[in-house]
N, C-alpha and C positions, 0 to 999 in steps of 0.2 A: 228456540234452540239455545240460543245464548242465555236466556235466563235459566236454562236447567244445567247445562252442560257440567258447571265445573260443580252439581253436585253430584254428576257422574262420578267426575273423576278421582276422588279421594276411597269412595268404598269400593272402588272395583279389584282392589284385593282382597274382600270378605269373600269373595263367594272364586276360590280355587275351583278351577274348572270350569267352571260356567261363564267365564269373562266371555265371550261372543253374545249366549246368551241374553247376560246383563246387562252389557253394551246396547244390545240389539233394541228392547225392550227401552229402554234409557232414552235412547234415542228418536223411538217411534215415538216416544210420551212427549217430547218436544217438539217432533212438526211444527205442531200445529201452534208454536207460537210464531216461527219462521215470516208468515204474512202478515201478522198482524204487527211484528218489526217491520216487516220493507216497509208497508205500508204509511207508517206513522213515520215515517221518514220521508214520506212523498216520494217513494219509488214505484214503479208501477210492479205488482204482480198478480199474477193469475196462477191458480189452481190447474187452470187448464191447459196449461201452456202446451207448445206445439210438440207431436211428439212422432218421432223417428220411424218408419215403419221396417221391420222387419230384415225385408230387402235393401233400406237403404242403409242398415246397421251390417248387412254381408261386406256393401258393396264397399264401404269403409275399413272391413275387415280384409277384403280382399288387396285392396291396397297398399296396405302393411305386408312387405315382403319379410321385415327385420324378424331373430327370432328372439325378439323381447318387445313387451309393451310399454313405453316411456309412460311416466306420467304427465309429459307434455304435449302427451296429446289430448288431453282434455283444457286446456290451454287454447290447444289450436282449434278448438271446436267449439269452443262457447257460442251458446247464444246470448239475446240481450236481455234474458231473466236471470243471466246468471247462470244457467244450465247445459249440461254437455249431454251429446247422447250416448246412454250404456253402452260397451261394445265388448261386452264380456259378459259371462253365466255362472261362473264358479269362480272362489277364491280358495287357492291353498298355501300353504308352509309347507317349508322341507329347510331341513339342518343340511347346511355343503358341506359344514365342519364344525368340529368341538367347539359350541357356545357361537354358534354363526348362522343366522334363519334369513329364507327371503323369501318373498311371496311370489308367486304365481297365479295369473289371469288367465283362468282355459288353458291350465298347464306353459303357460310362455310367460318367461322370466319378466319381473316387472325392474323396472331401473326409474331413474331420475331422469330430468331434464337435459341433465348431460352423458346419457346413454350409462351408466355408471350405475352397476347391480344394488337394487339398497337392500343391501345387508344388514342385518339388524342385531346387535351382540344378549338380546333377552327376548324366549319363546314369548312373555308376556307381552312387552313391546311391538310381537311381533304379530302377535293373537288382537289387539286390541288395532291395531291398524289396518290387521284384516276383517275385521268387525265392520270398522268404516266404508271401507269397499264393498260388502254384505250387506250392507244399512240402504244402500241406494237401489232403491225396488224400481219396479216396472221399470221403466226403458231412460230415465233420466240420471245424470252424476251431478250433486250440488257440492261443487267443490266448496263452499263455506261449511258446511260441516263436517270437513277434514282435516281440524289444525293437527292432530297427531304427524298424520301423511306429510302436512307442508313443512313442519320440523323437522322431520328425517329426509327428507330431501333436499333441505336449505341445508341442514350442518352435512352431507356428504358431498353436495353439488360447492358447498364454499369455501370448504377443507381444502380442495383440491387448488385452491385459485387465492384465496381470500382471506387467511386467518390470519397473518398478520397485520391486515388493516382491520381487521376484525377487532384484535387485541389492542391495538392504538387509540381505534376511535371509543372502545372502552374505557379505556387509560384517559386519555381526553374527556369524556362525560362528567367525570370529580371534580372539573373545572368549573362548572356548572350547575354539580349533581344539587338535588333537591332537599338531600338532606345536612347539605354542606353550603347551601348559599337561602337564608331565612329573611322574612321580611323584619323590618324595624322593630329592636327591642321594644316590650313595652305594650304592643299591639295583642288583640285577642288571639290573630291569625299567628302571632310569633309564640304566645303561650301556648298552641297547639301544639305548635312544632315541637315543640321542647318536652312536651307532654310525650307525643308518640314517636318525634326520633330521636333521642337524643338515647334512649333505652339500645336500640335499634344500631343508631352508630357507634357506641361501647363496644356491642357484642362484634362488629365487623371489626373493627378496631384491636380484637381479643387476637382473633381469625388471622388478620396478616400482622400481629404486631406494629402497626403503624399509628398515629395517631395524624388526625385530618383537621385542617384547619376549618373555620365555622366562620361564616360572615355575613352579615347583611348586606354586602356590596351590591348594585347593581349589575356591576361587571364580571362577577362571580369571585371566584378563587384560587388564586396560584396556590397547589398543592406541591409539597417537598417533593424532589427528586427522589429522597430512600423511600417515600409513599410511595412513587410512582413505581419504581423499581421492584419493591416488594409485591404490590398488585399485581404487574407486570409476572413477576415468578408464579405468582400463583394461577394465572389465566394460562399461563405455558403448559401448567401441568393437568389442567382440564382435557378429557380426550372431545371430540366434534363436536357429537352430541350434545354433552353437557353446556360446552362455548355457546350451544347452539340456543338452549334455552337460556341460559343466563342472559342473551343478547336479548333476547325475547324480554325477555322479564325488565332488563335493564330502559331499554325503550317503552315498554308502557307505563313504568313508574317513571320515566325522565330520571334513573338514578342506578348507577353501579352500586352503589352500596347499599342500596334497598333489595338488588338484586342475590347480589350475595349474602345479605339475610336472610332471604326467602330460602334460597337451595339449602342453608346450613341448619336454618330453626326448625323448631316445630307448628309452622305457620298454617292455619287453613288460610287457602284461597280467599275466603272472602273477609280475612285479616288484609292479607296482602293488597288486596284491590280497594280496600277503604284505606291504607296509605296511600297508594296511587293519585287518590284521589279527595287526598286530606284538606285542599285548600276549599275545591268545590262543595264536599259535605260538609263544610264550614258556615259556607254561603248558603246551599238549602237549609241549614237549622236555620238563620235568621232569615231568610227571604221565602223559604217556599221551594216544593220541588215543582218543576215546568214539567208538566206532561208530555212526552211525544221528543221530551229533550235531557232532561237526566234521565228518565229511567231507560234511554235506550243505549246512552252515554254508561250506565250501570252496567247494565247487559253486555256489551262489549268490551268494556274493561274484565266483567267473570270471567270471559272466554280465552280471553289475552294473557289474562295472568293462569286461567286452573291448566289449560293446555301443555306450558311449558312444564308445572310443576309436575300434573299427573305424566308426564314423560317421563321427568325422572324417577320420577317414584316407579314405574314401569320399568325403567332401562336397570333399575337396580335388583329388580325380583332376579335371582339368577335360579335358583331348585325351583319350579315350577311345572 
């Protein structure tokens, strides 16, 4: 799954209207890589895992007095492969208001973890994470292949509580960021850098008018206060969502300002996930790739970086 996903996620706007479809089909084509990842990571999985009968998927049902489905409750119901049991048949959409979708589970309002309707401000956005709800057959939920779903419920569940530490511990990351603290002039690993970020921190540098300082320190980088502050305006004027993957993005590259390349250029995914991962691909050209250990390292960075992007690129369809 991780090694297809994110080329899911960029053409799923060729084909208007059939995005479930496409998704659907996308995703069944990747199963079947899902075990032979756990596996090669020495996790145990089975094909056959244990599975819920009927009656015990009622009796579950019946317990639920609330009249919305959280999505915490596949959380509270894992088992140890990773898997929850279905406790639903149908997904749908419905608009509550001008530019405003939210899904339904057996007709009962789905919310987030903090009971909190997720609302979703694009039908695409809202089609394509009801795809992933539709995607999980027979009686099992593999939350791993729902980063869309974990997105929109992190940025509305941390809006509510969290964006300001949110926007600091960003603001903070430049201290460190990746494309702002290089190893020693001179080195093969510092001509890289310089090769693919240094193009990369210009164009951010265009974006907040700022100009960031570069160092080889060990200790990273005290960035200017007007940097800080300028960043600082421009994260305030992002709405949830967006925060939501730019965090995303910011954490798998270790770098705010790679992240905010990525949302602003015309990046594919697997541009972005080979910065991510510019020192390591460094090291496999001279030593070798480790089987069973980059290329699963590969895989999971796709997932990490195409998730957030095809998000945006979803929350922006608005005629659809």
């Amino acid at each position: 799954h991780a090694n297809n996903y994110y080329k899911v996620g960029i053409p799923i706007f060729n084909v208007p209207g059939r995005t479930n479809a496409f998704t659907l089909q996308s995703f069944e084509q990747s199963r079947s890589l899902t075990p032979r990842v756990l596996q090669s990571i020495g996790q145990q999985f089975s094909t056959t895992t244990q599975r819920y009968s009927q009656d015990e998927i009622g009796k579950a049902e019946a317990q639920d007095s609330n009249p919305d489905y959280s999505t915490d409750a596949i959380s509270n119901s894992l088992r140890g492969d990773g898997t929850a049991p279905r406790f639903y048949k149908k997904v749908t959409i419905q608009e509550s208001a001008p530019g405003a979708f939210n899904l339904y589970l057996d007709d009962r309002l789905l919310t987030t973890p903090r009971k909190i309707p997720l609302t979703l401000p694009s039908k695409a956005l809202a089609m394509a994470i009801a795809a992933e709800w539709e995607w999980q057959l027979g009686q099992d939920i593999r939350p791993y292949t729902m980063p869309l779903l974990t997105l929109a419920t992190t940025a509305i569940d941390r809006e509510e509580t969290q964006r300001q530490l949110l926007i600091a511990q960003l603001i903070g990351y430049t201290s460190v960021d990746t494309t702002c603290c290089r190893e020693e002039e001179g080195s093969e690993v510092a001509q890289r850098q310089a090769e693919r970020l240094d193009p990369l921190l210009r164009r951010v540098e265009e974006i907040l008018d700022v100009k960031f300082k570069v160092k080889d320190n060990l200790f990273g980088v005290k960035q200017k206060r007007a940097t800080k502050e300028k960043l600082q305006a421009y994260l305030e004027r992002l709405n949830p969502f967006e925060l939501a993957c730019l965090d995303a993005l910011a954490v798998a590259g270790k770098s705010t300002v790679l992240a905010i390349a990525a949302v602003h250029g015309d990046m594919h995914p697997e541009e972005v996930m080979m910065l991510t991962r510019l020192e390591e691909e460094l090291q496999i050209e001279n030593w070798g790739l480790v089987e069973g250990g980059h290329d699963i390292d590969r895989a999971t960075a796709r997932v990490t970086v195409a998730a957030p992007l095809t998000f945006l690129q979803l929350l922006r369809v608005r005629n659809f």
